[in-house]
C-alpha positions as CSV (number, residue, x, y, z in Angstrom):
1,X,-0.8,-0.2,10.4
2,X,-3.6,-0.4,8.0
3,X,-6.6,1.3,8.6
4,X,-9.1,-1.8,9.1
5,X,-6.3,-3.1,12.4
6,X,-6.5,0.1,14.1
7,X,-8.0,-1.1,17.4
8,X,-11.7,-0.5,18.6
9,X,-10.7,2.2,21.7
10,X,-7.5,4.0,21.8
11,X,-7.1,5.9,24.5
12,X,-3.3,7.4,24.1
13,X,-1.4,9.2,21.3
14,X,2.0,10.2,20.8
15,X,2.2,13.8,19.6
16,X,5.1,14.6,17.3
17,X,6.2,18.1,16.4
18,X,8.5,18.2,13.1
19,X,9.0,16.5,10.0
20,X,9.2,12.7,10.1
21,X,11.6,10.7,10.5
22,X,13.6,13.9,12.6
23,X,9.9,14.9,14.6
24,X,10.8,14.6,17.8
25,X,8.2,13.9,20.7
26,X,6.0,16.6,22.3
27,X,4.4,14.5,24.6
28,X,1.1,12.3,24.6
29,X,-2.8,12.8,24.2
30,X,-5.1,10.9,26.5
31,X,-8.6,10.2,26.5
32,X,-9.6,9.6,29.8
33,X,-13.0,11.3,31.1
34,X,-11.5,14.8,29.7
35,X,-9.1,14.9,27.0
36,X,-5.3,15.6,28.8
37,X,-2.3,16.7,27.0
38,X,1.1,16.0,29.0
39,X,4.0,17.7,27.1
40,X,7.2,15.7,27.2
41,X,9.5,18.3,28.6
42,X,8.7,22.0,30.0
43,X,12.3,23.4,28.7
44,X,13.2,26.1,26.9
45,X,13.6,23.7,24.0
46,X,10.1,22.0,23.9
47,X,8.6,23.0,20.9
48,X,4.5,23.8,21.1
49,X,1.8,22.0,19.7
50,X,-0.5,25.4,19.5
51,X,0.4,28.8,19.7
52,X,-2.6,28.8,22.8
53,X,-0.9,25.7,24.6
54,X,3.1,26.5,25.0
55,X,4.8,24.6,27.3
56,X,5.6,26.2,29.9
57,X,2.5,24.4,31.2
58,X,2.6,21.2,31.5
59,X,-0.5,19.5,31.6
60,X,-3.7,20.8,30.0
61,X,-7.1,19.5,30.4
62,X,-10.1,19.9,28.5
63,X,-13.8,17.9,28.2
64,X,-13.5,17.9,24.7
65,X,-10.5,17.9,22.3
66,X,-8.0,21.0,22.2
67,X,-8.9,23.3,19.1
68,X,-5.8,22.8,17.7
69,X,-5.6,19.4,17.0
70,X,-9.7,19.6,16.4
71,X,-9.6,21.8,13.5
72,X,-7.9,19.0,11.3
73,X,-10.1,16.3,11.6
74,X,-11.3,15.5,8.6
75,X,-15.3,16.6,7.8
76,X,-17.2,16.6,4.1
77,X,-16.3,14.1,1.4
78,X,-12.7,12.7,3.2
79,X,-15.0,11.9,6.4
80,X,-17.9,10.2,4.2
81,X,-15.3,8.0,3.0
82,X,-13.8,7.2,6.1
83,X,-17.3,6.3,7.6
84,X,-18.3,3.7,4.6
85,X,-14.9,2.5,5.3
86,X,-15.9,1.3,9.0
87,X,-19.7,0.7,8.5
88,X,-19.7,-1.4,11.8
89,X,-17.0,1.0,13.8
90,X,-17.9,3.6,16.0
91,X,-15.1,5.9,15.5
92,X,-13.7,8.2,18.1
93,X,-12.1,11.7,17.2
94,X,-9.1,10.1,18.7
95,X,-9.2,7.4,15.8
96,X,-9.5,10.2,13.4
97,X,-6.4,11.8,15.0
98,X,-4.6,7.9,14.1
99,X,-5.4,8.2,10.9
100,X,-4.3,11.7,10.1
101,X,-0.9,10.5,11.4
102,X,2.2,12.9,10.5
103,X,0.1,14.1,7.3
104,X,-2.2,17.0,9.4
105,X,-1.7,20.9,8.0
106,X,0.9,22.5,10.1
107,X,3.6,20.7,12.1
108,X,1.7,18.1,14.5
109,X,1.4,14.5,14.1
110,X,-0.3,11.9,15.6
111,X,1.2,8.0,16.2
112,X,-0.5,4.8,18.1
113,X,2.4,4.2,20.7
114,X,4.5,1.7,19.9
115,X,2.8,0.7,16.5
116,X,4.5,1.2,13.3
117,X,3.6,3.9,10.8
118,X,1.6,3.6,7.5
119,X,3.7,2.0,5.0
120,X,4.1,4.8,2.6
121,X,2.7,5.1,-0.6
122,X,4.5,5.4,-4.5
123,X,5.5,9.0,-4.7
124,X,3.5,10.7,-7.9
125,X,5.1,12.8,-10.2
126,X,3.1,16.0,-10.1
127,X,3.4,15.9,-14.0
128,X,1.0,13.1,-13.9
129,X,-1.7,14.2,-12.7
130,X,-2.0,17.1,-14.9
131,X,-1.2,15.8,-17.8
132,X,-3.6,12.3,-17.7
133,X,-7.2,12.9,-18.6
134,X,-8.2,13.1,-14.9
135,X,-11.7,12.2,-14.4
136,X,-13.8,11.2,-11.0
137,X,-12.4,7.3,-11.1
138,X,-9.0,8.7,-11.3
139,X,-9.2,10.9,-8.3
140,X,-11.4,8.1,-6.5
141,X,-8.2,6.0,-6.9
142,X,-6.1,8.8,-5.4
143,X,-8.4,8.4,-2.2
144,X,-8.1,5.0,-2.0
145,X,-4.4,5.2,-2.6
146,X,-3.8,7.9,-0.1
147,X,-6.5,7.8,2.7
148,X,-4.6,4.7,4.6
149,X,-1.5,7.1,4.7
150,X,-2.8,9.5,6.8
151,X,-5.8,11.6,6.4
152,X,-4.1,15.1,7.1
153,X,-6.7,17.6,5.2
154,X,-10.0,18.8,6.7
155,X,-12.7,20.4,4.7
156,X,-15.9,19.9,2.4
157,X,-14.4,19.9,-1.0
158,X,-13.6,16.4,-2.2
159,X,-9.3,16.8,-2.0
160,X,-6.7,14.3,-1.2
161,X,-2.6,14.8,0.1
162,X,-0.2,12.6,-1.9
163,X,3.4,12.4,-1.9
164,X,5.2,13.8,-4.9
165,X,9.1,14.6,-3.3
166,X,11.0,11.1,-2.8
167,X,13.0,13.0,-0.2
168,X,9.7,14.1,1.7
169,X,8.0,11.8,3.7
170,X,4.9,13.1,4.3
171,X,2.4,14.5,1.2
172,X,3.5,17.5,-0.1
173,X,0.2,18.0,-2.8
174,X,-3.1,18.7,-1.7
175,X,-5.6,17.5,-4.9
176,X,-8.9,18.8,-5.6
177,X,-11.7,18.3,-7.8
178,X,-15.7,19.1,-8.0
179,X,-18.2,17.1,-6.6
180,X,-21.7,16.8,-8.1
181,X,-23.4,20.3,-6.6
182,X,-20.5,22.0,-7.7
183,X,-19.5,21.5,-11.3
184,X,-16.5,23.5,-12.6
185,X,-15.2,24.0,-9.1
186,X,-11.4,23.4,-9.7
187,X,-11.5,26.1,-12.6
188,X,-13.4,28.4,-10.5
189,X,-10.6,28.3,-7.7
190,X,-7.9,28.2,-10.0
191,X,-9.0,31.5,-11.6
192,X,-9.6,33.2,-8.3
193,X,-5.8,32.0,-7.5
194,X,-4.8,33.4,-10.8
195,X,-6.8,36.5,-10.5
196,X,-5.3,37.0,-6.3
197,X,-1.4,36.0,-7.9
198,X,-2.3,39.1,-10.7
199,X,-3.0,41.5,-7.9
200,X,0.2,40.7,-5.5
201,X,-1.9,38.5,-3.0
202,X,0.2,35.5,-1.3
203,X,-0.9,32.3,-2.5
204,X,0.0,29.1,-2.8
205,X,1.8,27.2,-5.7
206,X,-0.6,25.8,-7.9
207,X,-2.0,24.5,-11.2
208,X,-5.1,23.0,-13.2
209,X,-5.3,19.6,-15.0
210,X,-5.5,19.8,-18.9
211,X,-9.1,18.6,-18.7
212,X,-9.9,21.3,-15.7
213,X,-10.8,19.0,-13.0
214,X,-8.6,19.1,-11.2
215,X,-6.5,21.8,-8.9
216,X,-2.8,21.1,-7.5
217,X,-1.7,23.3,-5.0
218,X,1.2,22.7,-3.1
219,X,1.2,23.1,1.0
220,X,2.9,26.0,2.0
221,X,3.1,24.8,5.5
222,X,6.2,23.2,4.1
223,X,9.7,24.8,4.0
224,X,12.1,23.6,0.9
225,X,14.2,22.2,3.1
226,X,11.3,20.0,4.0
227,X,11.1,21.5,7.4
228,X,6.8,21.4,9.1
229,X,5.6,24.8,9.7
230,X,2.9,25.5,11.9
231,X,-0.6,26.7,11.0
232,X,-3.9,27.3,12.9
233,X,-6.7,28.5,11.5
234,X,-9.0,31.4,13.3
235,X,-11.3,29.2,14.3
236,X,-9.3,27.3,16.5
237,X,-6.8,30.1,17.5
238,X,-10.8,31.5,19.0
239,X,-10.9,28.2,20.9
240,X,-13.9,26.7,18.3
241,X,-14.2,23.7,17.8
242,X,-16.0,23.2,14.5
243,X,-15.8,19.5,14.2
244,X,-18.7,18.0,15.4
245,X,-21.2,16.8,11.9
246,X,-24.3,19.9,12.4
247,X,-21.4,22.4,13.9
248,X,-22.1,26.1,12.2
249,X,-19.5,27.5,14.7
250,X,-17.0,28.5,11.5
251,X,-19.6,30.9,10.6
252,X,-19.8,32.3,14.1
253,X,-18.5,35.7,14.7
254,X,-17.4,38.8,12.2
255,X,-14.5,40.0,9.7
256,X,-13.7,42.7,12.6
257,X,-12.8,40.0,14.8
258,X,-10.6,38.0,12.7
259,X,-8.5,41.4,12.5
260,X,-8.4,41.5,16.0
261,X,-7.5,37.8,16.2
262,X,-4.8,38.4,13.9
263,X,-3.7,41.5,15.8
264,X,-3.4,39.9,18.7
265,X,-1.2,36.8,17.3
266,X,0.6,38.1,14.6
267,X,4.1,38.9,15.4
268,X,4.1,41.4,12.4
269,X,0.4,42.9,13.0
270,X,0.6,45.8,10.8
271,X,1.6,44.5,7.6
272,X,-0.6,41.0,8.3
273,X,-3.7,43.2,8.8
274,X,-2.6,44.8,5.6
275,X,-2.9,41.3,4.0
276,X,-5.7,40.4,5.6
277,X,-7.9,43.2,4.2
278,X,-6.4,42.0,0.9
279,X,-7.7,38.8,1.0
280,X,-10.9,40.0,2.4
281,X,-11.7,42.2,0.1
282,X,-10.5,40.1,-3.0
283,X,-13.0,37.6,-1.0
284,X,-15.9,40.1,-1.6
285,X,-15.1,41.2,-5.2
286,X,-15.2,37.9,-6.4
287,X,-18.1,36.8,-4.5
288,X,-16.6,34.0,-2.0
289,X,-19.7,33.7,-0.1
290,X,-17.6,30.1,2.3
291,X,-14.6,33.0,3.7
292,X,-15.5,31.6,6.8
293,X,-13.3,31.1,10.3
294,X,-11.5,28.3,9.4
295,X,-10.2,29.8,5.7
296,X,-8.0,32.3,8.0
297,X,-4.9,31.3,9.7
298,X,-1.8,32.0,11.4
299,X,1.5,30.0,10.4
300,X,5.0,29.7,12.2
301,X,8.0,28.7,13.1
302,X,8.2,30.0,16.9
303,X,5.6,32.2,18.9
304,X,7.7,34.9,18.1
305,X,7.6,34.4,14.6
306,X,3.5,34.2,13.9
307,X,2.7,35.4,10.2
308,X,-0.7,35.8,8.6
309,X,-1.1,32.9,5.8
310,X,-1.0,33.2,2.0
311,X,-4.6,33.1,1.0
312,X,-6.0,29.3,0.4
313,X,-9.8,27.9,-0.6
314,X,-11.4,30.9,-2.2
315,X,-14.1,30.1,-5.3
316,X,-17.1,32.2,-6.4
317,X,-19.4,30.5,-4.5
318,X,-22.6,33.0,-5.9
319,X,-23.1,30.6,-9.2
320,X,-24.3,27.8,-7.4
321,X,-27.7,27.3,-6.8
322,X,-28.7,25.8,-3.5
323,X,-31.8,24.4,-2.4
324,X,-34.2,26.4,0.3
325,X,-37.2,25.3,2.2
326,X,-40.0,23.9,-0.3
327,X,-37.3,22.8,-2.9
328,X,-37.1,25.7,-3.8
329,X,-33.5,26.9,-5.3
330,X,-31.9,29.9,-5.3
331,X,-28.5,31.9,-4.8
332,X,-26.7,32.5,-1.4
333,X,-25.6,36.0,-1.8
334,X,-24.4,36.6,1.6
335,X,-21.2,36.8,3.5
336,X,-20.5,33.5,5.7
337,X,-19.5,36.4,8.4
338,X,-20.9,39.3,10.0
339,X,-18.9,42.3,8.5
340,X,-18.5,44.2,11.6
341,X,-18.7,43.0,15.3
342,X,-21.6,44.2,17.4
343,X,-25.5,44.0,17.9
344,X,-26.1,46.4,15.7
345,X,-24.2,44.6,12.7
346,X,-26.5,41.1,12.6
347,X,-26.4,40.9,8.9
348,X,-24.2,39.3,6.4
349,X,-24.7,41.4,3.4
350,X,-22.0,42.2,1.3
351,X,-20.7,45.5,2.2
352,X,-20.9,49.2,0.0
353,X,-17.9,50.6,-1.5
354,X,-17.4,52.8,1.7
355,X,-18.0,50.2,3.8
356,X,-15.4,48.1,2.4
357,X,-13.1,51.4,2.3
358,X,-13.5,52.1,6.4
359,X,-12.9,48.9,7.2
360,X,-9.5,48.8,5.6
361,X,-8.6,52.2,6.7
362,X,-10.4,51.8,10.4
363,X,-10.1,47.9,11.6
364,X,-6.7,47.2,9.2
365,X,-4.9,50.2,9.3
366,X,-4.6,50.3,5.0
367,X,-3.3,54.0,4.4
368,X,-4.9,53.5,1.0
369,X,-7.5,50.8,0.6
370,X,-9.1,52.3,-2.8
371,X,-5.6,51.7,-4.3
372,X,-5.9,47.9,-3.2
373,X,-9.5,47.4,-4.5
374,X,-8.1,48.9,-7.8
375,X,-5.7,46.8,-7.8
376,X,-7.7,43.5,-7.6
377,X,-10.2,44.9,-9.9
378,X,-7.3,44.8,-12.2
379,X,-6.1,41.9,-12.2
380,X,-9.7,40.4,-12.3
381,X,-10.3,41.4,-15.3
382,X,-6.8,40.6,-16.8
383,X,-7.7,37.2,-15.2
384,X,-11.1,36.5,-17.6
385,X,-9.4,38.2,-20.3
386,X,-6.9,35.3,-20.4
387,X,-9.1,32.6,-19.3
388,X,-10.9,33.3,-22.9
389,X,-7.2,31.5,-24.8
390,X,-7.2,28.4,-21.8
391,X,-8.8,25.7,-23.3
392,X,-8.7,24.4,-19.7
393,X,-11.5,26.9,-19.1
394,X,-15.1,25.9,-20.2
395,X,-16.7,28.4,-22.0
396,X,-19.9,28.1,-19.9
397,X,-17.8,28.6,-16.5
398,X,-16.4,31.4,-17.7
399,X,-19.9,32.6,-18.5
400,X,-21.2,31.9,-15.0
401,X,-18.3,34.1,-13.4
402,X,-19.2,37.3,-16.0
403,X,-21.7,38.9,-13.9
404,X,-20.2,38.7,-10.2
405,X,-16.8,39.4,-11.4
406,X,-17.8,42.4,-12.9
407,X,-20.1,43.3,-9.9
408,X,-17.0,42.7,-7.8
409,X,-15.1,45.0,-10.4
410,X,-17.6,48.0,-9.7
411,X,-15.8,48.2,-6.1
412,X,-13.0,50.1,-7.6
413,X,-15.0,52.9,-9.6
């Protein structure tokens, strides 16, 4: 079904747990005067839909939609585009959840009942897209291409899934480029991946155009075997729901409860909260002012088997102006989350050496967080040192990331 047929209400959705075409049925989504979730069977053998919904309940109920399947509707550039698609259409979050389809992050999909799926799209050789000279028309196409396929990718950053496994059925590549407020912002992730990969931190598959516009990365809530994996973001797994257009709620909350967060759903806590402070603080040495809620999550196979993530959407977000009251601009050099939980912790400032050092010995457990910090500070620096050959690189990026990558760097001294 094309995008422009779906119909003006719909009030029920299939919900699929797997990999097409072997996903079997969960149950069905209504929207009545709450939104009600009916799992198909309550067995042994039902497989969830959230790691906060199993089924050994049946029915749940909420007045608006359930986290879980809230925290990957699409928001930012991918929802701009859906709306000038349907100037005259007032669409629903349950037509959202249509047009994400079987693409969503994690192992839930979405189906009209007894419609027929989106016909699927020409699988893209990876090799194309980073070897063209890709520019904004090219990735424009991609959208265009892509977005009546399912949605399946939430966030501000103009990205797109598409297909690039002939035996996968669902998009396997999640593409990325810069929008206008944010030049050089493929680069600037892909050298923060590169710099996290140099200092042992999980992350993603992934690779830059020869131009530098765009990033690849490749889902990692994918098996090889093409099995779905399941992923929820902190946000959600807190019961936010971040969705709505003027939300903030992603920024709600501290670091100190994310490690509790993850305590409490990890299956392997110790080790996870080991990654986590990695992550956070190769977050703060590289100045990634958006680590927010929703750049944290869980994935898994089973309850039982609930791992921390690799470590996904992290840029230096200090070298970009923004606009304050008065027009006047300046640089947001704050955390997007209270360090520590409490009254007495209301700020967002980027914390000391020692502060950074307690909390990986005191909320994460780290034996030896200096070791960690040195680590990163490392491979940081190994990271610009090679970034100087990549002719990928602009010069004037590269400039840009000196001075808060070797702020970052004084962490370890």
């Amino acid at each position: 079904m094309a995008l422009s047929e779906f119909p003006e209400r719909i009030k029920r959705l299939d919900v699929s747990v797997g990999a097409p075409p072997e996903s079997s049925r969960a149950g069905e989504l209504l929207r009545e005067s709450t939104y009600v979730f009916k799992y198909e069977r309550d067995d042994a053998a039902q497989a969830a839909v959230s790691l906060l919904m199993p089924p050994s309940t049946a029915v749940y109920d909420d007045g608006d939609l359930f986290p879980s399947m809230d925290m990957n509707l699409p928001e930012g550039f991918l929802f701009q585009r859906i709306l000038e698609m349907f100037p005259k259409r007032r669409l629903t979050k349950m037509h959202l959840l249509a047009m994400m389809g079987e693409n969503a992050i994690g192992r839930v999909g979405f189906a009209i009942p007894d419609n027929d799926p989106p016909r699927a799209r020409q699988h893209l050789d990876r090799a194309t897209i980073l070897r063209s000279t890709p520019n904004a028309q090219l990735f424009q196409d991609l959208v265009d291409a892509y977005l009546s396929t399912g949605v399946g990718i939430s966030g501000v950053q103009p990205k797109i899934m598409v297909p690039t496994r002939a035996a996968l059925p669902i998009p396997d590549l999640i593409v990325k480029t810069a929008g206008a407020d944010f030049p050089g912002l493929a680069s600037n992730e892909f050298l923060c991946l590169s710099a996290a990969r140099r200092a042992g931190i999980d992350v993603p598959n992934f690779d830059l155009s020869d131009d530098g516009n765009i990033l690849v990365v490749d889902r990692f809530d994918i098996a090889e075997d093409g099995s779905r994996i399941g992923f929820e973001d902190i946000a959600a797994l807190m019961t936010l729901r971040v969705n709505d257009r003027l939300s903030t709620r992603k920024y709600q909350g501290s670091y100190e409860t994310v490690a509790q967060v993850i305590a409490l759903m990890s299956s392997a806590p110790a080790p996870d909260l080991h990654k986590f402070f990695e992550q956070l603080a190769f977050s703060v040495m590289v100045h990634n002012g958006d680590a927010h809620l929703k750049n944290f999550a869980v994935i898994y196979t089973s309850p039982e088997d609930a791992r921390l993530s690799p470590m996904f959407d992290v840029v230096t977000t200090s070298i970009y102006p923004f606009e304050r009251p008065g027009g006047v601009m300046g640089i947001d050099r704050t955390l997007a989350l209270k360090w520590r939980s409490g009254k007495h912790h209301a700020n967002r400032a980027y914390p000391t050496t020692d502060e950074l050092l307690a909390f990986g010995r005191s909320v994460c457990g780290v034996t030896n967080p200096k070791a960690v910090v040195e680590r990163i500070a490392q491979a940081m620096g190994e990271t610009l040192r090679h970034a100087q050959r990549d002719e990928r690189i602009d010069k004037d990026l590269l400039a840009k990331l000196d001075e808060p990558w070797e702020s970052g760097r004084a962490y370890a001294s």
